[in-house]
C-alpha positions in Angstrom: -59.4 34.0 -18.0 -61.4 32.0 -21.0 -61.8 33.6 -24.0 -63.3 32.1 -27.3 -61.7 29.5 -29.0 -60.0 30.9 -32.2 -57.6 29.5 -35.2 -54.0 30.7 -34.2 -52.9 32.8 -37.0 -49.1 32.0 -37.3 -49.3 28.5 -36.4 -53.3 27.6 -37.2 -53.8 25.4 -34.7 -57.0 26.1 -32.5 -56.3 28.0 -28.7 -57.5 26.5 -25.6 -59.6 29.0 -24.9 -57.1 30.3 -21.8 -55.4 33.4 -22.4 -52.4 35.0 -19.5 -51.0 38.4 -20.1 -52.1 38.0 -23.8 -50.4 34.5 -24.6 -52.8 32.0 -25.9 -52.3 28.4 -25.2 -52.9 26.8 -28.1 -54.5 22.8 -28.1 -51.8 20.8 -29.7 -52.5 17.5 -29.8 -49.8 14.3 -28.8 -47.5 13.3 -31.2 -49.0 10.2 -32.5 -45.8 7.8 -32.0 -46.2 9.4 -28.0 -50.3 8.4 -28.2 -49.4 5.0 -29.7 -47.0 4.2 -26.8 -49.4 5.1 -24.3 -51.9 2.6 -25.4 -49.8 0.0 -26.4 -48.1 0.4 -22.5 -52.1 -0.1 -21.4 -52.4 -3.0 -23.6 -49.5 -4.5 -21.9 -50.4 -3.9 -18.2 -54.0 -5.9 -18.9 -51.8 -8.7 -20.2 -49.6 -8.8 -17.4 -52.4 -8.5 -15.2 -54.0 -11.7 -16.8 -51.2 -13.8 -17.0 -49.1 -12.9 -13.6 -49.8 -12.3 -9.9 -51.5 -9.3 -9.7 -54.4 -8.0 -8.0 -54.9 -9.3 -4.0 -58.0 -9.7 -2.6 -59.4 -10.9 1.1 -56.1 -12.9 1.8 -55.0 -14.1 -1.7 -54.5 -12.7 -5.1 -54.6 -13.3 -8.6 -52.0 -15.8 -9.5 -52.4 -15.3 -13.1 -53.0 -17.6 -15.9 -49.6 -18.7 -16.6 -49.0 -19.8 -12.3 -45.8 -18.6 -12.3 -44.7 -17.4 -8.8 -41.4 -16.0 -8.2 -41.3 -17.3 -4.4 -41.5 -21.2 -6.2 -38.8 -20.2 -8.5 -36.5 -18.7 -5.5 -37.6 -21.9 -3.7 -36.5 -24.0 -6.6 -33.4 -22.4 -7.1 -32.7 -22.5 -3.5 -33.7 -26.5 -3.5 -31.2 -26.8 -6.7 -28.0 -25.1 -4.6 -28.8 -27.5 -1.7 -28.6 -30.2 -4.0 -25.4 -29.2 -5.4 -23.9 -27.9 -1.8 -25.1 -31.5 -0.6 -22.0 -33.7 -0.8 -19.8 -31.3 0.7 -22.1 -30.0 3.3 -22.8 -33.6 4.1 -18.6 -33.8 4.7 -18.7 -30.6 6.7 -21.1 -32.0 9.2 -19.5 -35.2 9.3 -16.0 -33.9 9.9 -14.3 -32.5 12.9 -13.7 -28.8 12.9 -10.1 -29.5 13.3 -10.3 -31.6 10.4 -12.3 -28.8 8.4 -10.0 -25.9 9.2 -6.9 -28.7 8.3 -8.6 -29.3 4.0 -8.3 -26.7 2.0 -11.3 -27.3 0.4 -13.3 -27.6 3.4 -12.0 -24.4 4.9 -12.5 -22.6 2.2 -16.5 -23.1 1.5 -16.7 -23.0 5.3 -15.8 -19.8 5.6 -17.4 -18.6 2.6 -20.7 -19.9 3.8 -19.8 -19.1 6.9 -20.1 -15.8 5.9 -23.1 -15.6 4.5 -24.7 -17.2 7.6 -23.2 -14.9 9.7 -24.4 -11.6 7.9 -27.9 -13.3 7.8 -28.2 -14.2 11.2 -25.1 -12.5 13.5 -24.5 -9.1 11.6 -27.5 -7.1 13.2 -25.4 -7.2 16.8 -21.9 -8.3 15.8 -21.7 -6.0 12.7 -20.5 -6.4 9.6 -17.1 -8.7 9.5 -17.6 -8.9 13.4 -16.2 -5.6 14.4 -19.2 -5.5 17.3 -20.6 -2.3 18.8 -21.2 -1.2 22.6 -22.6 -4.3 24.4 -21.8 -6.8 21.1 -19.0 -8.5 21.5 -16.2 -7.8 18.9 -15.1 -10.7 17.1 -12.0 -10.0 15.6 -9.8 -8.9 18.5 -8.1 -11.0 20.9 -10.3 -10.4 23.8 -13.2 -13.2 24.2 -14.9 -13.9 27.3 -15.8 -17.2 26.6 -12.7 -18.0 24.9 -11.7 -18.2 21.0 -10.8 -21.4 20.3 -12.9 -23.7 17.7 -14.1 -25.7 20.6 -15.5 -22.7 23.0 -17.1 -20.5 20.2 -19.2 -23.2 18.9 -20.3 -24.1 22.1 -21.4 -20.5 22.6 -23.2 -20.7 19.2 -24.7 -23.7 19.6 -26.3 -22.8 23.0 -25.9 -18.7 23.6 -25.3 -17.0 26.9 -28.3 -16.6 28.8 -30.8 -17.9 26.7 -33.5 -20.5 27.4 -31.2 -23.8 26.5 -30.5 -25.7 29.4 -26.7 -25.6 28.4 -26.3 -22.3 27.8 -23.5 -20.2 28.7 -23.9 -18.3 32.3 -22.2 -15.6 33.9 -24.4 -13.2 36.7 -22.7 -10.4 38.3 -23.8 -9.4 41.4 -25.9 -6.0 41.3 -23.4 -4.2 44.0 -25.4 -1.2 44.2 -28.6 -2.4 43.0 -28.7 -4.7 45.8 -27.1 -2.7 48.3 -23.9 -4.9 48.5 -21.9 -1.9 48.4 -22.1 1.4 49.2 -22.0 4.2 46.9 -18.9 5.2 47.9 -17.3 1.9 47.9 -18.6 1.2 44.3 -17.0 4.4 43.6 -13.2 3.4 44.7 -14.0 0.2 43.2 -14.2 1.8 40.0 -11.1 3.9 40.7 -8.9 0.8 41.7 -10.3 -0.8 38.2 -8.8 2.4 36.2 -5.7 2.1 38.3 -5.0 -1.2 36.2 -4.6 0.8 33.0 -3.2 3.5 34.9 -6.1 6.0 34.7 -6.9 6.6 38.2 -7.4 10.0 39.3 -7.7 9.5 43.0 -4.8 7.4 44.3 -6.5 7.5 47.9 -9.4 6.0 46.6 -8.4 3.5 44.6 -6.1 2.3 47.8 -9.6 1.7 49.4 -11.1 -0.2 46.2 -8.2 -2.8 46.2 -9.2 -4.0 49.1 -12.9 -4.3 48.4 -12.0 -5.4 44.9 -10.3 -8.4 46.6 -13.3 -9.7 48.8 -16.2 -9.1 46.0 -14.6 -9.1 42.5 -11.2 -10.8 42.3 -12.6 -14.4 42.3 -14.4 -13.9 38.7 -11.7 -11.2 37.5 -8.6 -12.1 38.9 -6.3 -10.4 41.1 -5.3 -8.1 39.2 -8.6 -8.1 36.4 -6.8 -10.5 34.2 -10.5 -12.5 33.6 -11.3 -15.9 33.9 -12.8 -17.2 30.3 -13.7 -20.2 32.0 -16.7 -17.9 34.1 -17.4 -15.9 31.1 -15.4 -12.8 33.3 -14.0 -10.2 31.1 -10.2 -8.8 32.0 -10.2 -5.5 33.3 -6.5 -4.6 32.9 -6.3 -3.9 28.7 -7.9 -1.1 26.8 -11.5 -3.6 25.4 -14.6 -2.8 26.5 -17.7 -4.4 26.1 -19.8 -1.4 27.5 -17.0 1.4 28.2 -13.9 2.2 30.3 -14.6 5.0 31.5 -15.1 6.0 35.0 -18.9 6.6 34.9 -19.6 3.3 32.6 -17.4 1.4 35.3 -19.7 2.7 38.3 -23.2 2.0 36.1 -21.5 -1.5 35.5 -20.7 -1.9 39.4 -23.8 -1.1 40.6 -26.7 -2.6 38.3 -24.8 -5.3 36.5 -24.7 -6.1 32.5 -26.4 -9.2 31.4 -26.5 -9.3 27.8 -28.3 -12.3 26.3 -27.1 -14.0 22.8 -29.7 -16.6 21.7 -29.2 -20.3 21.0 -28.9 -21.5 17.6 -29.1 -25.2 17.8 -32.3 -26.2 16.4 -32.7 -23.1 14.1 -29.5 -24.1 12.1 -28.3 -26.9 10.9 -24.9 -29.0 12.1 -23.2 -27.5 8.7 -24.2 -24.1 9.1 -22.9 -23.9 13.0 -19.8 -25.3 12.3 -19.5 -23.2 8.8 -19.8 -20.2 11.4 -17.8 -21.6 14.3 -14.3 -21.8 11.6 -15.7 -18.2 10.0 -15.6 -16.4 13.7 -12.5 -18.0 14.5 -11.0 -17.2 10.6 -11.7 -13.5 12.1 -8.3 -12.9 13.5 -9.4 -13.2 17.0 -9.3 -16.9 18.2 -7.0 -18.9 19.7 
């Protein structure tokens, strides 16, 4: 509780006034280098405040007195590496990608750029190097439905699968159970015959009775015997990749209401360079052809 102020005997600096369990808390004042500081640091914030961005208001702000912006300087900076990048971006876009793969020079900022691009604009759903994720495509394996040569990826860069360009890629699987094409049961030895191709059927009967319904309703996209036809954008069925899952309960959900993933175009929202920068990255990834 407060008591009187009083001269500290030992030390003879005045008390507070606040006493606990008899200990007096004396009133030392801040070093004077600390007090110093503090107003020089004050000093210093007005300053800044004057002479950089500082303070919004209603939909501005104070642009300070010397008008420096960092957003002009990143713009600048950027407008500089354009600049310099300009002759052999200009070559890039004029060039062939079998003629940029072939010069070492070419190849080599193509894929470093490349890179960059694609962790701007294709990491978020291919992850990071390409590796992909559960209905994301994996990149750097040899399984692509579209195909992995330097002719077929840039075409599904330029105009996506699905999207809104009139050339974009397109691949609809029928909704078997959805649309009551098939029966439960039928999508159900279906899926069993589909294991049987990686030898992980369970019930031989019933995968006897999918091969044949395999053969009217899915062996003209997949193949006889789920090799996949890239030229339909129709995944094989007879290795151990999966877009969405191999397992028995994935397969059936697959059967009956269909997967149709949508990658979006990216002609018009990069430039010639930067697609074919991209297009030799992917296909630098291990998996094209």
């Amino acid at each position: 509780m407060p008591t009187k102020i009083e001269k500290d005997s030992v030390t003879g600096t005045h008390t507070t006034g606040h006493e606990w369990d008899g200990i007096k808390e004396l009133d030392t004042p801040l070093p004077r280098w600390w007090v110093y500081v503090f107003y020089a640091c004050i000093l210093w914030a007005v300053g800044y405040w004057v002479l950089y961005p500082s303070w919004p208001y209603g939909r501005d702000y104070l642009r300070g007195a010397l008008g420096w912006s960092m957003r002009a300087e990143i713009t600048e900076d950027m407008a500089a590496a354009r600049a310099a990048q300009a002759g052999i971006r200009g070559r890039i876009e004029a060039a062939s990608l079998e003629r940029i793969v072939a010069d070492p020079d070419l190849l080599t900022f193509a894929i470093v750029g490349g890179a960059a691009a694609f962790a701007d604009n294709c990491a978020p759903c291919h992850g990071s190097g390409g590796a992909g994720a559960k209905g994301y495509p994996n990149l750097a394996d040899d399984d692509w439905l579209w195909g992995g040569s330097l002719d077929a990826i840039e075409t599904t860069i330029r105009y996506g699968i699905r999207s809104s360009h009139e050339e974009t890629r397109i691949s609809d699987m029928p909704r078997f159970g959805a649309d009551e094409l098939l029966e439960p049961d039928e999508i159900d030895a279906v899926a069993e015959y589909v294991l049987s191709f990686t030898g992980r059927a369970t019930d031989a009967a019933a995968a006897k009775r999918g091969a044949d319904i395999f053969a009217e309703n899915c062996a003209a996209c997949h193949g006889d015997k789920g090799e996949g036809t890239q030229e339909l954008g129709a995944p094989r069925l007879n290795d151990a990749i999966w877009l969405y899952g191999g397992d028995k309960a994935t397969i059936v959900e697959t059967v009956t209401n269909a997967r149709r993933g949508v990658m979006p175009t990216w002609v018009g929202r990069l430039d010639e360079a930067t697609i074919k920068m991209l297009t030799v990255y992917e296909h630098s990834l291990g998996g094209g052809t």
